[in-house]
Every structure is written in C-alpha cells, then in structure tokens.
N, C-alpha and C positions, 0 to 999 in steps of 0.2 A: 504494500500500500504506500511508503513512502516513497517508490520512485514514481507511482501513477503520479503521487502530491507535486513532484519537481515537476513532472512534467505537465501536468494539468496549471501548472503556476504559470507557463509558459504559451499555453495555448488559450486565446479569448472565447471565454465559455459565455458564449452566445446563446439565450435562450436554452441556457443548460443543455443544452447539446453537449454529449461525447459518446463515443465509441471507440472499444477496446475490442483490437480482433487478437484472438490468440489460439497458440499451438494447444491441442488437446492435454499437453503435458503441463501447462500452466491452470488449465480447466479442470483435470486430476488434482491438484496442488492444492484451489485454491477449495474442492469440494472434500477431498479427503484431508488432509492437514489443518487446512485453516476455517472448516467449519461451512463455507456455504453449502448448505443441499440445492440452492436453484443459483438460474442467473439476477434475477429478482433479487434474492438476498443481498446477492453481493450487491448489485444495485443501491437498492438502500442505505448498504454501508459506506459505499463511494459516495452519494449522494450527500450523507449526513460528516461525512470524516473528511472529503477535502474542500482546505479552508483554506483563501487569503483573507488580507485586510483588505476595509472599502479603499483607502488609498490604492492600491494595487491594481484594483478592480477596475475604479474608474481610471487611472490613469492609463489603462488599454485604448488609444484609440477607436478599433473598432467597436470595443463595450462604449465609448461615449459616442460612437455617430450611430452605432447602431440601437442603442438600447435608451441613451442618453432620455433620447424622445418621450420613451414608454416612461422612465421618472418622472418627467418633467408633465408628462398629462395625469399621473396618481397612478400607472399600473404598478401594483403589489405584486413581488416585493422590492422592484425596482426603486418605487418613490422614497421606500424606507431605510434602503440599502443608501442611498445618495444623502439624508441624514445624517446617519450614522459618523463616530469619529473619525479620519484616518485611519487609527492603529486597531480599529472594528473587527473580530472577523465574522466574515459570511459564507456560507456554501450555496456558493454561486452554481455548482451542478446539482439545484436546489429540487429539480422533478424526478425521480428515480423512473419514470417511464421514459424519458430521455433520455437515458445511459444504457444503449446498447451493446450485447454482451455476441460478439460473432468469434465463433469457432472454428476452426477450420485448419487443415494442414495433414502432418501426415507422424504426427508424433516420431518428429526428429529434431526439433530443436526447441526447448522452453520458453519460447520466446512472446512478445506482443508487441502490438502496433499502437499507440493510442492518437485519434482523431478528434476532432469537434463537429463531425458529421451528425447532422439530425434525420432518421429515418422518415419517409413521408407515405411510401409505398413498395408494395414489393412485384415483381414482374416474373412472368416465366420465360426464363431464358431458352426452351424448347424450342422453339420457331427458330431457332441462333444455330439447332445440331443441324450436321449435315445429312442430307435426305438418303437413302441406299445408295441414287443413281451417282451420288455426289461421291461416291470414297476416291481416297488415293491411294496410287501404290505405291508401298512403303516396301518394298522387300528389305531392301540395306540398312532399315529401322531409321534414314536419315529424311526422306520424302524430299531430297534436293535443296537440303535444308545444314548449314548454312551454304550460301553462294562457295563456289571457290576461290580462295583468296588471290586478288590482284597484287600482281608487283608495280608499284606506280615508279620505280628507279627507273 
C-alpha cells in the first residue's frame, strides 16, 4: 500500500478515478497475505488509506482547472476539500466504485501498473478476432514477423 501512496501522490486523482492493473501474483498476495477476499475490499481500503494534504491536492493543476469548478459551484466534497487547511489530509480517491481493480497476465512477474483511468463502459472485443477465412500461416511460428533487418551502411 505505501508504494500505490507514492505513486497515487503523483498522479491527479481526478474525480477519484484510478486503476490498478496487476499480475495474478500480486492479486494472490494481496487476497491471501494481506486479507482482501474481493476487489471491492481492497477498494475501500485504497479509497479510505490514500491521503494527501488539501495543499497538494489543489496545487495539481489539473485538480484546479478540472475540478476547481465543481468547489467553486458547492459540489461535495470538492467545496469542502478547498476549505480545508493546507496541511489537511483528504482521500481524494474518495469513491471506492472508482478504483478499479484489473487482473490480468500470466503469473510471471509480481508486478502492477497504477493509472487515473475512470471506467465508463465495457465492449466486446469479439468483432476484433479474426474470422476462419482470415488465418495466417505461421509455420516458422514467426508469421513474417519481425521484417528482416536493413543494413542502412
């Protein structure tokens, strides 16, 4: 959790937006050792545990042209956040249904990605696979892929 903190210090948590994509072996970790049974859980705990100060906060550019607004007309907790002292702290990834938790790899490296991406919609990528008539042939396993390298000398 303290490096998501560094790193979520760093990134303008706009409309509590973030997303955290990780290796199944961090997903393992974070369910067997440290206690989440869901994504949700841990959700909530991200939500509720990472903190800056309002100085911090507002001094992100984007948090002030993008959110500034929403203070400045009374949307909560925005208006009350801009109040606050300086050295305040607030959890700005204040909605825990905005902290999206995506899985995915191949449990080879413990690794994660963290974003300020907000989910809006999800699409099926099926229309995207290639149809029968569409294969290639791959005998060589390489599919002409990469090019052969030019000597530009």
């Amino acid at each position: 959790m303290e490096e998501l903190n560094i790193l979520y210090q760093a990134i303008p948590p706009i409309n509590s937006n973030a997303t955290i994509i990780m290796d199944p072996l961090v997903a393992r970790e974070l369910k067997e050792n440290q206690g989440f049974a869901t994504k949700e859980d841990f959700a909530r705990h991200f939500s509720a545990n990472i903190k800056m100060t309002a100085d911090h906060y507002w001094k992100n550019d984007f948090v002030d042209m993008l959110v500034g607004s929403e203070a400045d007309k009374g949307v909560e907790p925005y208006a009350g956040w801009r109040k606050l002292p300086p050295d305040a702290l607030i959890a700005p990834y204040h909605d825990p249904s905005r902290i999206i938790i995506i899985v995915v790899g191949g449990e080879t490296s413990p690794l994660f990605k963290a974003a300020d991406y907000g989910h809006f919609a999800s699409v099926s990528v099926d229309k995207w696979l290639p149809r029968e008539s569409d294969e290639m042939e791959c005998a060589d396993g390489s599919c002409g892929l990469p090019d052969v390298p030019i000597d530009y000398d």
